[in-house]
N, C-alpha and C positions, 0 to 999 in steps of 0.2 A: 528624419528619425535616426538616430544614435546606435551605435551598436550595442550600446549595453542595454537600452530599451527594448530591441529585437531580444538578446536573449532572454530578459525575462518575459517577455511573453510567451517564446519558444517554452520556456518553464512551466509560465501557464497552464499553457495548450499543454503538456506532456503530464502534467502532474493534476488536470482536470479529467485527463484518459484513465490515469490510475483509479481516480476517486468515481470516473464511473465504471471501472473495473470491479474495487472494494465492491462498489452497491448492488452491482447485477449480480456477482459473485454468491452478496449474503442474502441477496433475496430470491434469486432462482435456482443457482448450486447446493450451496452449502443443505439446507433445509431437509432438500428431500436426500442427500447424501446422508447424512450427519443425523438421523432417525431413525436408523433401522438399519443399523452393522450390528453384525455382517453381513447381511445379507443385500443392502444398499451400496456397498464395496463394489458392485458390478456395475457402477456409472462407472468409476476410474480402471477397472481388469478387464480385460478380452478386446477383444479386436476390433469389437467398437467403442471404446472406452473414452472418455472424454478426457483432453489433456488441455487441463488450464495452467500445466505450469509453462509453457510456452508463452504465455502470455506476459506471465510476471518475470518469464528469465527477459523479454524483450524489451519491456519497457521498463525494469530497472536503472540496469545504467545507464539509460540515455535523460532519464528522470534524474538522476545525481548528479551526472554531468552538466545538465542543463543549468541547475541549482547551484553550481561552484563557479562555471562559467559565469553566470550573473551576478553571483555573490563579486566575484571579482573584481568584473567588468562594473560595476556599482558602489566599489569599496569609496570612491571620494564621496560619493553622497549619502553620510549620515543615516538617513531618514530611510532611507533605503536598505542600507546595510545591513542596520536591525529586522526590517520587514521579511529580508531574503533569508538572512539566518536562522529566524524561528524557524520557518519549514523543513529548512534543510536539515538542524538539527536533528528536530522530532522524525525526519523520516529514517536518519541515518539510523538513529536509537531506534526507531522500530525492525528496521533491515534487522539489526540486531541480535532482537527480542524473537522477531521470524524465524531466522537461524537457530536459534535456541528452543525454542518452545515451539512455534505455530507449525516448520515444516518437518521437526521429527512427529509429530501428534499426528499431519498428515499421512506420512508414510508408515506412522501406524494405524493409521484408520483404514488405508489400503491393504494393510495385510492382514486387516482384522479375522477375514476369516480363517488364517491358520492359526487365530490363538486360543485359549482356553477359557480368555473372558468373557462371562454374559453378555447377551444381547444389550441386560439393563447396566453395564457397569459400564458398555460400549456410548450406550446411551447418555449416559451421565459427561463421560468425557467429551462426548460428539458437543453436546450443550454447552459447559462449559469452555470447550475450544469457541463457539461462535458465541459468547458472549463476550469473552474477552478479545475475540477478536472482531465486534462490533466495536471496542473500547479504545480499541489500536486506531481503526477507520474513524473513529470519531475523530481521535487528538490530531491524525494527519488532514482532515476536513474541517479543523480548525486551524489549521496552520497555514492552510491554504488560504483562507481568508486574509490571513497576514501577508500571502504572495499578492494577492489581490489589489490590497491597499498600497503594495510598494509600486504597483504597475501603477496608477493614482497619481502616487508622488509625479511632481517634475523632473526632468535631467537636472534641471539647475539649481534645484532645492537644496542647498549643501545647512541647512539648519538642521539640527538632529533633534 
């Protein structure tokens, strides 16, 4: 097996951790966090507080990394190149969009309770943040299909 086979699979495996991240995230965190700030605020405040962003600062760049390394290590075969790129795109653009929107709304939802907004306006945003970020986790859990199919590919398949 080829080095550039190794890294996408290393891709794989790295970017299958994330998307079972995304899902445990929006189906056992988010939910009961994101219903009932501020006063659900005390999953993430006090000293026993849960810290999922350890998670996502850890397997970030080694998710990105893995993803450029293969992209590379894969650029002579066509068929391939496109397969790697999709993902890594869409994930960069969601890094993004994170950045921007998903992790300031987080560390406002943590400070929710020294603000002056309702419970139901809190409410409204809590919803809103996990739908759209159900909508993020969708597009990178499609695009991983496309990492999928590049793993498929042969080494020696230089057809595009």
């Amino acid at each position: 097996m080829k080095a550039r086979t190794i890294a996408l699979m290393v891709s794989v495996l790295l970017m299958g951790i994330l998307l079972g991240g995304i899902v445990y995230a929006h189906i056992v965190f988010f939910p009961p966090y994101l219903s009932a700030l501020p006063n659900s605020a005390v999953l993430v405040n006090g000293p026993y507080a849960l810290h999922d962003e350890y998670f996502w600062t850890l397997i970030h760049p080694p998710a990105v990394l893995s993803l450029v390394v293969a992209l590379i290590l894969n650029w002579k075969i066509p068929a391939r190149r496109k397969l790697i790129a999709i993902p890594l795109i869409v994930y960069v653009l969601a890094i993004v969009v994170t950045a921007l929107y998903f992790v300031p709304e987080l560390r406002a939802f943590k400070a929710s309770g020294n603000s002056a907004l309702s419970a139901a306006e809190w409410y409204a945003r809590g919803q809103r943040w996990q739908h759209l970020s159900w909508t993020r986790g969708t597009l990178i859990g499609l695009s991983y299909i496309a990492l999928l199919l590049a793993l498929v590919r042969r080494e020696d398949d230089n057809a595009g």
